[in-house]
N, C-alpha and C positions, 0 to 999 in steps of 0.2 A: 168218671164224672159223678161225685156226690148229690142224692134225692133232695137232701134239705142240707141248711146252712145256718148254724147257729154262731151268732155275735158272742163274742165272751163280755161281756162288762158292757159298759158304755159307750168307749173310746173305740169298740171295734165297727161302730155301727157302722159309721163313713166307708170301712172296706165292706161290710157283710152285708148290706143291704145292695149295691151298686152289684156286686160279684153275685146274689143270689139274682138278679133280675136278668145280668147276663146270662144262666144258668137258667132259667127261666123258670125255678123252684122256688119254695117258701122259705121264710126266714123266719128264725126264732131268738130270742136272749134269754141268756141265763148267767147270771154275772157270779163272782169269784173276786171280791176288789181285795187287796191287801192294804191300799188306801184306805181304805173305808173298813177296814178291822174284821172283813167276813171272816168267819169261821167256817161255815159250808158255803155249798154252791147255794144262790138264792134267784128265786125263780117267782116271778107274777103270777098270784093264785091261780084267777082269771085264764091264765093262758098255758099253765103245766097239763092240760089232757091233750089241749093240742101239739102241742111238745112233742111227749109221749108220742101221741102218734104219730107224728112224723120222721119220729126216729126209727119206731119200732119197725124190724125190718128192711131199713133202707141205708145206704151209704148214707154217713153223716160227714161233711167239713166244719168242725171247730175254728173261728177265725178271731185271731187276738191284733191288735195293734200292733204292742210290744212285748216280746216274752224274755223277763230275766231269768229267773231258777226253774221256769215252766210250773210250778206248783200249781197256778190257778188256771193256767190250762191245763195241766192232766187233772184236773179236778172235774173241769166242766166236761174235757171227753172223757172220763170218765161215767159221767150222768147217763152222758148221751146212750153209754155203753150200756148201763144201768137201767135204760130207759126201751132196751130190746134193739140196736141197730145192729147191723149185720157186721161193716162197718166202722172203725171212726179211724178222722185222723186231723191234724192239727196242722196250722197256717196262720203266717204274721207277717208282715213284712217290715220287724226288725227283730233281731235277737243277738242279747249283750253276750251270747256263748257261756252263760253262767249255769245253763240248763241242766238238770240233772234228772228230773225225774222223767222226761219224753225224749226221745231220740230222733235230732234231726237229723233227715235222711234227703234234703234239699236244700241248697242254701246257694243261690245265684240270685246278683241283681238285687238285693234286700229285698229278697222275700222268699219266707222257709216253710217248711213242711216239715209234719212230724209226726212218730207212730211212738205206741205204746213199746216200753222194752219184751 
């Protein structure tokens, strides 16, 4: 059971904020859009120390909407990892199996999980 739960983008808010309150930890975003032409993970000034700490040292779940190539989720668990958590792993409940750079290692019922290779 992951300490905190980070939204990837926008679209993930609807699963990451409902899943962190059952969970009954905090939530954070840190978005990755390819839509919107990011280049890195970008992150609300305002709210990256509390981020940070909620990573650092703790089980983190990454949760995406939808994951194609996974690029902008292994980006953001990447942070998280970056960001001192013990920790990370990645969930979406859809994925077009286009993924390459995160390794799904659950995939029932449209909804996946996934770890670093």
């Amino acid at each position: 059971i992951p300490d905190y739960v980070i939204g990837c983008a926008c679209g993930s808010s609807e699963i990451a904020m409902p899943l962190a309150g059952l969970l009954e930890t905090k939530v954070g975003f840190l978005r990755k859009s390819k839509r919107r032409n990011d280049t890195n993970v970008k992150v609300v000034k305002e709210q990256e120390d509390g981020i940070k700490r909620c990573c650092n040292k703790n089980k983190v779940v990454c949760v995406e909407d939808y994951v194609c190539t996974s690029k902008s989720l292994y980006k953001v668990m990447e942070s998280a990892k970056n960001y001192g958590a013990s920790l990370v792993q990645g969930a979406s409940v859809m994925f077009s199996n286009e993924g390459y750079y995160v390794i799904n290692t659950v995939s029932e019922n449209n909804f996946n999980l996934f770890r670093f290779e």
